[in-house]
C-alpha positions as CSV (number, residue, x, y, z in Angstrom):
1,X,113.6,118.3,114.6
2,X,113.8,121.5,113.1
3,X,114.6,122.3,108.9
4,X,117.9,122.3,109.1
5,X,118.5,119.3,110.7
6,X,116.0,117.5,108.9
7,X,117.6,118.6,105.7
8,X,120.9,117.0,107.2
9,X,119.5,114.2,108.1
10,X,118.4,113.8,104.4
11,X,121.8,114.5,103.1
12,X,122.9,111.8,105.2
13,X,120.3,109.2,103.7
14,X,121.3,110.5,100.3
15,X,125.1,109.6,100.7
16,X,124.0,106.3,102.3
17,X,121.6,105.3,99.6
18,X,124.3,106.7,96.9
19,X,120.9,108.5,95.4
20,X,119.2,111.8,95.2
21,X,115.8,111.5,97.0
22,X,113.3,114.3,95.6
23,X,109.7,114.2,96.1
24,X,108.1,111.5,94.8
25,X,111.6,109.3,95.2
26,X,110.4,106.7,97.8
27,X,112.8,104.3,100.2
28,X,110.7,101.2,100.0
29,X,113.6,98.9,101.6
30,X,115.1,99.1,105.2
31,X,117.7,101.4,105.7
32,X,120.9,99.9,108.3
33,X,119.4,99.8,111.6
34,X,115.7,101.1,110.8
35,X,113.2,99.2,109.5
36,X,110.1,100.5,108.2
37,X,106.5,99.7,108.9
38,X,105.3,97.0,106.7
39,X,102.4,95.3,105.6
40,X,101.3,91.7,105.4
41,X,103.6,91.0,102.7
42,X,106.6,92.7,104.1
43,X,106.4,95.8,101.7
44,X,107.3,98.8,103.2
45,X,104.4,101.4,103.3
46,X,104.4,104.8,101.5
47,X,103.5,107.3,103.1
48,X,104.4,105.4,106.8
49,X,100.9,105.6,108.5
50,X,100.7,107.4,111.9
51,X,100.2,105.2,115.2
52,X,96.8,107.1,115.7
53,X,93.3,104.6,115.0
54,X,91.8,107.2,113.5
55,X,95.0,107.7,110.8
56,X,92.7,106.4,107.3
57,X,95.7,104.8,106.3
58,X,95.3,102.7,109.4
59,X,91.4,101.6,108.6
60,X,90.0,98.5,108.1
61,X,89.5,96.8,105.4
62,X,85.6,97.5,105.8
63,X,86.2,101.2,106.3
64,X,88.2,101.6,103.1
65,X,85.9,99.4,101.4
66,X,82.9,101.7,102.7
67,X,84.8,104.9,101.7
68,X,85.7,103.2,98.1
69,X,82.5,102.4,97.4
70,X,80.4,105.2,98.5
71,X,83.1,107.6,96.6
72,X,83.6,105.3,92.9
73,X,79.1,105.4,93.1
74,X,79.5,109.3,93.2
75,X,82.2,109.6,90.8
76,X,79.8,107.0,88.2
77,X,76.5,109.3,89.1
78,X,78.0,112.1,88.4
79,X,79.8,111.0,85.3
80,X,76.8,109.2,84.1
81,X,74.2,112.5,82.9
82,X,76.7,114.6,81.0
83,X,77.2,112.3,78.3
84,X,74.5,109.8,78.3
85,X,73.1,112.0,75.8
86,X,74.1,111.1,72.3
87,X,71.3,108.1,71.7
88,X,68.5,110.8,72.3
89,X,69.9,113.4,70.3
90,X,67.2,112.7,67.3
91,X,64.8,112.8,70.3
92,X,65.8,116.4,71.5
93,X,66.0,117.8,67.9
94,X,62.4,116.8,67.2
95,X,61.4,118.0,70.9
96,X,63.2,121.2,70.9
97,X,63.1,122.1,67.3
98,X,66.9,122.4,67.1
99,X,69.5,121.0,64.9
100,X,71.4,118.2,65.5
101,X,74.8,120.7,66.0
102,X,72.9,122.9,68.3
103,X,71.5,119.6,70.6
104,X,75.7,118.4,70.8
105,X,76.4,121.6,72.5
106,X,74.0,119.6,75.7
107,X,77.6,117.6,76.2
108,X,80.0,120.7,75.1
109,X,78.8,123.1,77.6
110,X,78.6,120.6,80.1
111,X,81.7,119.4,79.4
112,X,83.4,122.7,79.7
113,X,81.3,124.2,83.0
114,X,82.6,120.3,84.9
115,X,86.2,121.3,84.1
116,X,85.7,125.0,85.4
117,X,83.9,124.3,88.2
118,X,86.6,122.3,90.7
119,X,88.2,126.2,90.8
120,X,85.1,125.9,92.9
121,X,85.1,122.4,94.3
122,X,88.9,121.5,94.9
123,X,89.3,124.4,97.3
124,X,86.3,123.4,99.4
125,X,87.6,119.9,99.4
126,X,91.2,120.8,100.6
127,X,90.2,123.4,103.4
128,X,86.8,122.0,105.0
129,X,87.5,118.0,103.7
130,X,86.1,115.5,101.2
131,X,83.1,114.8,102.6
132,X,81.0,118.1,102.8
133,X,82.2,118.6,99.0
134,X,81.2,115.5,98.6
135,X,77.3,115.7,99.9
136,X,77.3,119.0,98.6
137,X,78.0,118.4,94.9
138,X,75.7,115.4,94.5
139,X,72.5,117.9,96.8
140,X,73.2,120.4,93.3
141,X,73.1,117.5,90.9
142,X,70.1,116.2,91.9
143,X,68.4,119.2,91.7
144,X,70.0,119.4,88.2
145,X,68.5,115.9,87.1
146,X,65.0,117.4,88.5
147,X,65.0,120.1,85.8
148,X,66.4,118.2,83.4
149,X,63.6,115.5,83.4
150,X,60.7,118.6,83.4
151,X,63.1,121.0,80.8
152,X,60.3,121.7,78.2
153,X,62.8,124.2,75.9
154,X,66.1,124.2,74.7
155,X,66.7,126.9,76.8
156,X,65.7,125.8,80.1
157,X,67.6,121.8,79.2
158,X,71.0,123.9,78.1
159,X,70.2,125.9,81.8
160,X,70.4,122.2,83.1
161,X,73.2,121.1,81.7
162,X,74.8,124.0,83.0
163,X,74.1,123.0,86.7
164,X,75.0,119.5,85.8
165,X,78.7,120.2,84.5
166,X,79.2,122.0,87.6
167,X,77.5,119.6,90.1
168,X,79.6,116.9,88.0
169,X,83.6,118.6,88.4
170,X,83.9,116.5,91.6
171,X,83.7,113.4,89.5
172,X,87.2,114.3,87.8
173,X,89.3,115.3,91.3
174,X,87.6,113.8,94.3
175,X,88.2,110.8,94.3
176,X,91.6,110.7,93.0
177,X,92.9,112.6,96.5
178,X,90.4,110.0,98.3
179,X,92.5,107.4,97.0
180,X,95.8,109.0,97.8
181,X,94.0,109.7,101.3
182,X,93.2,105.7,102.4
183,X,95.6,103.9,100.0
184,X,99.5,103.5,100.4
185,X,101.9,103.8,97.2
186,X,101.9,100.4,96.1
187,X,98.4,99.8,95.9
188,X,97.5,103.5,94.0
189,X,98.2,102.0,90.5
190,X,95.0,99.8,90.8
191,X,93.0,101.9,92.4
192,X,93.3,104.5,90.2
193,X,92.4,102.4,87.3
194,X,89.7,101.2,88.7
195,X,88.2,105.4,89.7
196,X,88.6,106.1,85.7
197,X,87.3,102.5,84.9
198,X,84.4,103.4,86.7
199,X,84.3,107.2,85.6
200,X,84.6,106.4,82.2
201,X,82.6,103.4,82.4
202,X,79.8,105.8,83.4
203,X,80.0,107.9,80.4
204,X,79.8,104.1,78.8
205,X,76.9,102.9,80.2
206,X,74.4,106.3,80.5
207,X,74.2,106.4,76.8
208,X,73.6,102.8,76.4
209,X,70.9,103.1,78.9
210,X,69.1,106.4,77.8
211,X,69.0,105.3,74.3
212,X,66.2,102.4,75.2
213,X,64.7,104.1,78.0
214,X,64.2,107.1,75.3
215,X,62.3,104.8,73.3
216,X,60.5,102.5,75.2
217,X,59.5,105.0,78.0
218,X,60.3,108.5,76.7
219,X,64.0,110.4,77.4
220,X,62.7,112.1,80.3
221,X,62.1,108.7,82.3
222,X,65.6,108.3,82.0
223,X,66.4,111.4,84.2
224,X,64.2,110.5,86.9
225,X,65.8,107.3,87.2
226,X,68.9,109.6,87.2
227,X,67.1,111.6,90.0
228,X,66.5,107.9,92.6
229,X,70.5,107.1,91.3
230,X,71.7,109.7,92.8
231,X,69.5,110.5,96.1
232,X,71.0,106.8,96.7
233,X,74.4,108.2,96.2
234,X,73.6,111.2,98.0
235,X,72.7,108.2,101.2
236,X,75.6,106.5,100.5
237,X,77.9,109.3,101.1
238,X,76.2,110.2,104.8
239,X,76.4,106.9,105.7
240,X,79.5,105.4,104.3
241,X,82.1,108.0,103.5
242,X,84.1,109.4,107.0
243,X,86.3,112.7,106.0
244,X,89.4,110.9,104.5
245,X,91.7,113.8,104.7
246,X,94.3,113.4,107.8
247,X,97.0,115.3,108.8
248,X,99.4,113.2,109.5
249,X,102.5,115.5,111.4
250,X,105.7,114.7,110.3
251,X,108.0,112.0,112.2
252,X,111.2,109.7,112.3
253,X,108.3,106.6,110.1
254,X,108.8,108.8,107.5
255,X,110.4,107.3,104.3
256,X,113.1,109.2,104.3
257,X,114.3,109.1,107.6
258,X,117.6,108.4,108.1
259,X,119.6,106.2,110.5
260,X,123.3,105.5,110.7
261,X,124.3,102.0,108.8
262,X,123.8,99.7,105.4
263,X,120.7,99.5,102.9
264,X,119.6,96.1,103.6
265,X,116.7,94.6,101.6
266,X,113.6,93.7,103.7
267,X,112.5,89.9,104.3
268,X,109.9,88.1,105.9
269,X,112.8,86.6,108.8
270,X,113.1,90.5,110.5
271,X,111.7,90.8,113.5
272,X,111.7,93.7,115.2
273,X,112.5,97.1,114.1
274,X,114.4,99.9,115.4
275,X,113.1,103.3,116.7
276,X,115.5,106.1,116.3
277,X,115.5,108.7,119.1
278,X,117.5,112.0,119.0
279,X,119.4,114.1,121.5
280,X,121.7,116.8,121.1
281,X,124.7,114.6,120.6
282,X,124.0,111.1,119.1
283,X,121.1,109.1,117.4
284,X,120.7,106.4,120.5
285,X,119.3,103.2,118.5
286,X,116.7,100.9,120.6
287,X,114.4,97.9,119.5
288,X,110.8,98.2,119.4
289,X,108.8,95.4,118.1
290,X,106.7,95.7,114.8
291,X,103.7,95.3,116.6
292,X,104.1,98.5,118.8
293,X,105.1,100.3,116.2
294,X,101.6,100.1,114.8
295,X,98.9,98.7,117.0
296,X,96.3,99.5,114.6
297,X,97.5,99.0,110.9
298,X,94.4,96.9,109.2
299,X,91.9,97.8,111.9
300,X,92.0,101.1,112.6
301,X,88.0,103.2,112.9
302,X,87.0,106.7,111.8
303,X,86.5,108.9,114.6
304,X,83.0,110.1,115.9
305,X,84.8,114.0,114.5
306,X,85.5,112.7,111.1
307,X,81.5,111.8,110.9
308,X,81.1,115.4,111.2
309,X,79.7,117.8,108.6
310,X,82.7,119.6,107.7
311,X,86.5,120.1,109.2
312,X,87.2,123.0,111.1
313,X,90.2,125.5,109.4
314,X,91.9,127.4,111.1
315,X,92.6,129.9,108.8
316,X,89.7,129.1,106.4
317,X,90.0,132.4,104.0
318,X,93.6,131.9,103.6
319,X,93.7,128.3,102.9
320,X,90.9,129.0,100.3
321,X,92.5,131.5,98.4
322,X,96.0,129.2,98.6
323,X,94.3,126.2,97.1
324,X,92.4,128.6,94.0
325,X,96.2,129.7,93.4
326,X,97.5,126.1,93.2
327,X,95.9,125.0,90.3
328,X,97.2,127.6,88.1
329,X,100.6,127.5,89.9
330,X,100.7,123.6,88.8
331,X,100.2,124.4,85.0
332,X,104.1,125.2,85.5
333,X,104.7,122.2,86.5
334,X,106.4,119.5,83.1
335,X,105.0,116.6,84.4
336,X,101.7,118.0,85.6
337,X,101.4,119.3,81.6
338,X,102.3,115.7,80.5
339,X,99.7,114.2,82.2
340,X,97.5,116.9,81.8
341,X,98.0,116.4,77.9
342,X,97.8,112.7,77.9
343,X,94.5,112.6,79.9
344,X,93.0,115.4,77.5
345,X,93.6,113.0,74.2
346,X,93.2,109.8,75.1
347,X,89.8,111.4,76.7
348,X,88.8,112.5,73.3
349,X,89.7,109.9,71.5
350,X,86.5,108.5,73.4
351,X,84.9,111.9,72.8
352,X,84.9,111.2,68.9
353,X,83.2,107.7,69.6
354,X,80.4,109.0,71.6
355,X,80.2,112.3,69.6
356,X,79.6,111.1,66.2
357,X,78.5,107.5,66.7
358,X,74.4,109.0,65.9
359,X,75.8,110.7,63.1
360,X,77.9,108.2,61.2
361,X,75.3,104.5,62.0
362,X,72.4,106.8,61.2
363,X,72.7,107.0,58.1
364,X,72.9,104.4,55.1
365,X,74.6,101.8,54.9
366,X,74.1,101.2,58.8
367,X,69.9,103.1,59.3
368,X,71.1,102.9,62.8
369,X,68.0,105.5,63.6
370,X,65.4,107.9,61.7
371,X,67.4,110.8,61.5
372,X,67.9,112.1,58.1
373,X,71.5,113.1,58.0
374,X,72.4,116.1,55.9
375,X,73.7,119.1,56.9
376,X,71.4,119.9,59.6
377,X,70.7,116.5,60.6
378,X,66.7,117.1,61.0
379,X,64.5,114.7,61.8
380,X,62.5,114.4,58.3
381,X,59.7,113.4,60.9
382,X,58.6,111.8,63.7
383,X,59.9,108.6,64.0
384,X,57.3,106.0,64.7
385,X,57.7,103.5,67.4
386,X,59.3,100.1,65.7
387,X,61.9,103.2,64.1
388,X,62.1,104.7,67.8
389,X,63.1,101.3,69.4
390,X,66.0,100.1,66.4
391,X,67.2,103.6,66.8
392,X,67.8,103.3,70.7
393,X,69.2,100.2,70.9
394,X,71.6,100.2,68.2
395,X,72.6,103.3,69.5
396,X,73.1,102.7,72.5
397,X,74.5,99.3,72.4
398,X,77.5,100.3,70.3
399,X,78.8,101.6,73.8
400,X,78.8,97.6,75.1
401,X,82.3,97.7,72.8
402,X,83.7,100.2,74.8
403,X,82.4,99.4,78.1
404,X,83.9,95.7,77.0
405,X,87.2,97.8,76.1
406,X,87.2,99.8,79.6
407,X,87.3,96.7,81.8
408,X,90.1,94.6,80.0
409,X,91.8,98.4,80.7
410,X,90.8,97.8,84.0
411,X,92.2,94.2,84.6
412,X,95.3,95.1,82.8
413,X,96.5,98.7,83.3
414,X,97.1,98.9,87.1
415,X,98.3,95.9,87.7
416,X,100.9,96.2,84.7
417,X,102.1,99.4,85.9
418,X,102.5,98.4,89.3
419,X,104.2,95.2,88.4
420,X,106.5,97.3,86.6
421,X,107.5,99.9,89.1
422,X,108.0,97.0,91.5
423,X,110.3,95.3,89.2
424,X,112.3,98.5,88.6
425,X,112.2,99.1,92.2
426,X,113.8,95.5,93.0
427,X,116.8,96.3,90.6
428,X,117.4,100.3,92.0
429,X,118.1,98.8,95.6
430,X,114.8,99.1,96.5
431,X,114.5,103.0,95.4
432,X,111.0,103.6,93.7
433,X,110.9,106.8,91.2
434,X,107.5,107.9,90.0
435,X,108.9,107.6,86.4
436,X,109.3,103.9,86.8
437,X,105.4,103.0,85.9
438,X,105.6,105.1,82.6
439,X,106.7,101.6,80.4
440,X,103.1,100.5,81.3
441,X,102.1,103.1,78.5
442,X,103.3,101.5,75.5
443,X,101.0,98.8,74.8
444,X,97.8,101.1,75.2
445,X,99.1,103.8,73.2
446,X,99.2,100.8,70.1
447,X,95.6,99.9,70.6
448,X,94.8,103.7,70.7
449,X,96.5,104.0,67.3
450,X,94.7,101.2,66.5
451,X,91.6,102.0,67.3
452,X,91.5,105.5,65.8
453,X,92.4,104.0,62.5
454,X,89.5,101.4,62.6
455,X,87.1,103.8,63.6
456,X,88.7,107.0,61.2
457,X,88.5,104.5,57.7
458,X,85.3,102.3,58.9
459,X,83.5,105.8,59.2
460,X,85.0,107.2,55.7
461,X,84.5,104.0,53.7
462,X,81.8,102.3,54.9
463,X,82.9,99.6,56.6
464,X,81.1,96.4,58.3
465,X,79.5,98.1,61.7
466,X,81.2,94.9,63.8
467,X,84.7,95.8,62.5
468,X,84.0,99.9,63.5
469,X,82.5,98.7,67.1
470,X,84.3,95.5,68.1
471,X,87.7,97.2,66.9
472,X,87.4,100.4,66.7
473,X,85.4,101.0,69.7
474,X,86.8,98.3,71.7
475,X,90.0,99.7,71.3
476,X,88.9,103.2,72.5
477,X,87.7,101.9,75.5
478,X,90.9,100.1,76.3
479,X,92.7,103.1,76.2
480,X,90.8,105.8,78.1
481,X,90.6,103.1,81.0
482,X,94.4,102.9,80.8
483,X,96.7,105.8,79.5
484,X,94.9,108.6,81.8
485,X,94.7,106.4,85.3
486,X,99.1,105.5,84.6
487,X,100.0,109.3,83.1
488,X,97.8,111.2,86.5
489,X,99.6,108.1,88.7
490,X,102.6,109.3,88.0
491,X,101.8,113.0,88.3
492,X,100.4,112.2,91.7
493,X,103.3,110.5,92.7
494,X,105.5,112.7,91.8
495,X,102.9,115.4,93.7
496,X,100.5,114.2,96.0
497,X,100.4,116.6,98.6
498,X,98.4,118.3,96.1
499,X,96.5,115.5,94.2
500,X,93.4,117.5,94.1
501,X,94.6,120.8,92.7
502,X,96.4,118.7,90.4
503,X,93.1,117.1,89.5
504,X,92.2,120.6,88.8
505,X,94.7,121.6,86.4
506,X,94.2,118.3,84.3
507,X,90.6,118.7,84.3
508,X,90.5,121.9,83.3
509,X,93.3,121.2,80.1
510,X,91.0,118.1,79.1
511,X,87.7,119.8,79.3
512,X,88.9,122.8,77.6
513,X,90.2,120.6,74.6
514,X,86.6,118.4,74.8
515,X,84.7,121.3,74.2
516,X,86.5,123.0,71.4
517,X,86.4,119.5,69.7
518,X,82.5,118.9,70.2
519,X,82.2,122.3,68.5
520,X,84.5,121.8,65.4
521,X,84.0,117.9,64.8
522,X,80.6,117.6,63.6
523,X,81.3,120.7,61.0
524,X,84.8,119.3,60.2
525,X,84.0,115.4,59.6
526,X,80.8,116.8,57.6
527,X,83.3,119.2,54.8
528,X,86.3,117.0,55.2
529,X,85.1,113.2,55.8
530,X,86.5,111.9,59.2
531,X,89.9,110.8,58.1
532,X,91.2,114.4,58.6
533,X,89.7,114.9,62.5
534,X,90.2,111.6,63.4
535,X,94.1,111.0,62.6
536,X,94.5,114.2,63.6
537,X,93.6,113.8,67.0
538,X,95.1,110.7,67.3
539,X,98.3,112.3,65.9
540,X,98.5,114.7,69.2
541,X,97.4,112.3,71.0
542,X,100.5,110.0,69.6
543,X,102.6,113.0,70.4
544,X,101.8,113.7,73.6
545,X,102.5,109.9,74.5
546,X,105.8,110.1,73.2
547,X,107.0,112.7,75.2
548,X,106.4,109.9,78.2
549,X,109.7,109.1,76.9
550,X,111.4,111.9,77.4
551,X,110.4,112.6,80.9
552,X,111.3,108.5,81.7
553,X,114.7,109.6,81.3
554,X,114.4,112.7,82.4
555,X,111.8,113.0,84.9
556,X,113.9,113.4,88.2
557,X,115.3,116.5,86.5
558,X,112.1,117.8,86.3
559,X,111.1,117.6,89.6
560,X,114.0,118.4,90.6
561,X,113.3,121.8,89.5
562,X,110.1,121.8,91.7
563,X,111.8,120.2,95.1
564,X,111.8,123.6,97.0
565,X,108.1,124.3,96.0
566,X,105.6,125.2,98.2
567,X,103.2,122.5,97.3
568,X,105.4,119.6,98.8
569,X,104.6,121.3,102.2
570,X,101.0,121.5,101.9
């Protein structure tokens, strides 16, 4: 079927369905005569999967559990160094002979080299697969861990915190498009909150594991562990992860495939389904049973090929320069903005926590650690060892809050927005828009409001540290697990034929933001007091939230504007 008459054929479907179907608008109800592929529960599946074993839509429950396993213990490796660091600031100060604004810039230039680098990464994953990019990322961040653990200036550590941001950017893309890759619409919601439960959970849990480690064995301990996590990931990913990315040509399963007759709602009593076949005349309609239709839905196997080291390109050079482009071309893009915004403050609304929780429970009322905090924030001297210990596990235990915070975000988030798309979906005839899961926002922007005030006025006046990290912190975690994984849903969505690049451009936004904040913050809260940096990030970070408002009314314009892009055909 050629352009033109697919386009027809879409027309069609649009005058049937009384409804303009852009990308991202999915048919997830049986249309006349043709009846989708379904699963166990007599959803229809978005995208349709191909009738091929091989199709990763198509795998088993093992293989996608392999896949999602071996990619979420990447994505927390590689998440875990660049901001594990705040609990051994005191340590590098005294070991360096730095100040305590100098040894933040560890996480700032990290921070900004891992948004950067999937310019690098992305490409490579779109034109030779996920898997080499995969292997090859986590081979460059060992090496990084290696030289962090024998770094002996603060020269040679900022050189590896260099390699580690840009070892780390595969943390923020890949496994998004992995997920988009194995997992049909209806189940992306909880998946996704479950990669930035895990992602941010890892920048959770490293500092509340280096901050003991740094003083009960000594910080650099802590990176060799680092060093055996990830040569297991580095296993894991040979052995476990197949090359996810298929494509799947373009046929009649498709969602928006049209046949001649009446929406009518699926059910668990249909039997068969129809197979449409075309001539130059007439669509000819003629049963096939649901079971030929797909032979290998739940059970499908990675082929020996996509065990392979990389996937062949035809047109490598081209496709490498296309996919650099993309990135950029996205920043165009309304909704990919919105979500890049929303991601980028919610994210440092966690930054603030982990950025100034040394320099706030440090000092008196809290003596959180033996750092004398002034302007510098030298160590008056070397801490002895009963000091050493208090100062790594209060340190690094206020993250337990957040961690606690992340996996409510978890347990809720996905499963709220999904239930909400499907309930809008039920009362549009069965017609999913990607702007339908945007509702699922307002309660975690609340607690991030919330939260931010807790932490902003327990750090100005002093109060109780259980209010601050219960509360406060708590409440930060919540949020970062949920208002990123719902606002980049809907982007992909609305997108995912280019859920990487799009990756890309969000990354790039947040770390960007993350980095000018880790430079002003610490000189800001110590002129101003926090109130000031605080409610003023949560302020934009308010703003940006709203505007999920305006594009839940008006989001279907928006792409609508983009239909006839380039990146829907990708």
């Amino acid at each position: 079927m050629d352009m033109s008459d697919e386009q027809k054929e879409l027309h069609r479907l649009e005058e049937e369905l009384r409804t303009e179907i852009l990308p991202g608008t999915e048919v997830m109800t049986d249309v006349g005569t043709h009846h989708f592929v379904k699963g166990s529960s007599q959803r229809v599946l978005v995208p349709q999967p191909s009738d091929s074993p091989h199709d990763p839509l198509n795998w088993s429950p093992f293989w996608k559990g392999c896949v999602i396993t071996a990619s979420t213990w990447v994505t927390f490796t590689q998440g875990y160094g660049p901001l594990s660091l705040a609990p051994m600031f005191p340590y590098y100060v005294q070991d360096f002979s730095s100040t305590f604004t100098d040894v933040v810039q560890f996480t700032g230039v990290a921070i900004l080299v891992l948004g950067f680098s999937n310019f690098f990464w992305v490409p490579l994953a779109s034109t030779f697969g996920r898997r080499p990019v995969m292997i090859a990322s986590q081979v460059v961040n060992l090496g990084s861990a290696i030289w962090r653990a024998r770094a002996t200036t603060y020269g040679s550590f900022m050189g590896a915190s260099v390699l580690n941001g840009f070892a780390a950017g595969p943390a923020e893309t890949l496994q998004p498009a992995v997920i988009a890759d194995i997992y049909f619409l209806h189940d992306r919601g909880k998946w996704n909150t479950l990669y930035w439960v895990f992602y941010m959970g890892s920048l959770m849990v490293g500092p509340i594991i280096s901050g003991p480690m740094a003083a009960t064995v000594d910080w650099r301990n802590f990176w060799w562990l680092y060093v055996a996590m990830i040569a297991l990931s580095i296993l894991m990913s040979i052995f476990m992860f197949p090359e996810t990315q298929y494509h799947r040509a373009p046929s009649h399963r498709d969602a928006s495939a049209y046949n001649d007759g009446k929406v009518s709602p699926s059910s668990p009593d249909e039997k068969a389904v129809i197979d449409t076949k075309e001539n130059d005349k007439s669509h000819d309609l003629q049963p096939v049973p649901t079971g030929e239709r797909d032979l290998y839905l739940g059970r499908g196997y990675p082929s020996k090929k996509q065990w392979g080291v990389y996937t062949p390109n035809p047109e490598p050079f081209k496709a490498l320069l296309l996919n650099i482009w993309i990135p950029w071309k996205l920043f165009a893009f309304p909704i990919v903005e919105f979500a890049s915004f929303v991601v980028s403050w919610s994210a440092s609304c966690f930054l603030t926590v982990n950025l100034t929780e040394s320099q706030v429970f440090a000092a008196p009322p809290y003596n959180f650690s033996p750092v004398n905090v002034g302007k510098s924030l030298l160590l008056a001297k070397p801490p002895n060892p009963a000091s050493r210990l208090t100062t790594a596990w209060h340190a690094g235990f206020t993250n337990f809050a957040i961690l606690v915070g992340a996996l409510i975000g978890l347990l809720t988030a996905g499963p709220l927005s999904d239930w909400i798309s499907m309930r809008s979906t039920i009362k549009n005839n069965g017609i999913r828009e990607p702007e339908m899961r945007l509702p699922a926002m307002i309660p975690y922007v609340l607690f991030m409001i919330l939260g931010n005030i807790v932490t902003a006025c327990g750090y100005q006046y002093k109060w109780p540290w259980p209010a601050i990290i219960v509360l406060g912190y708590g409440c930060a975690g919540l949020q970062v697990a949920a208002l990123p994984s719902i606002a980049s849903t809907y982007a992909v969505d609305s997108y995912k034929p280019v859920a990487g690049s799009l990756f890309v451009s969000i990354t790039v936004n947040k770390n960007v933001w993350g980095y000018g904040f880790s430079k002003f913050i610490t000189p800001w809260s110590e002129q101003s007091g926090f109130l000031k940096p605080v409610f003023t990030n949560m302020t934009l970070t308010t703003v940006w939230c709203l505007f999920g408002i305006l594009f839940f009314y008006k989001g279907k314009t928006f792409r609508r504007w983009t239909r006839n892009s380039s990146v829907h055909r990708m």
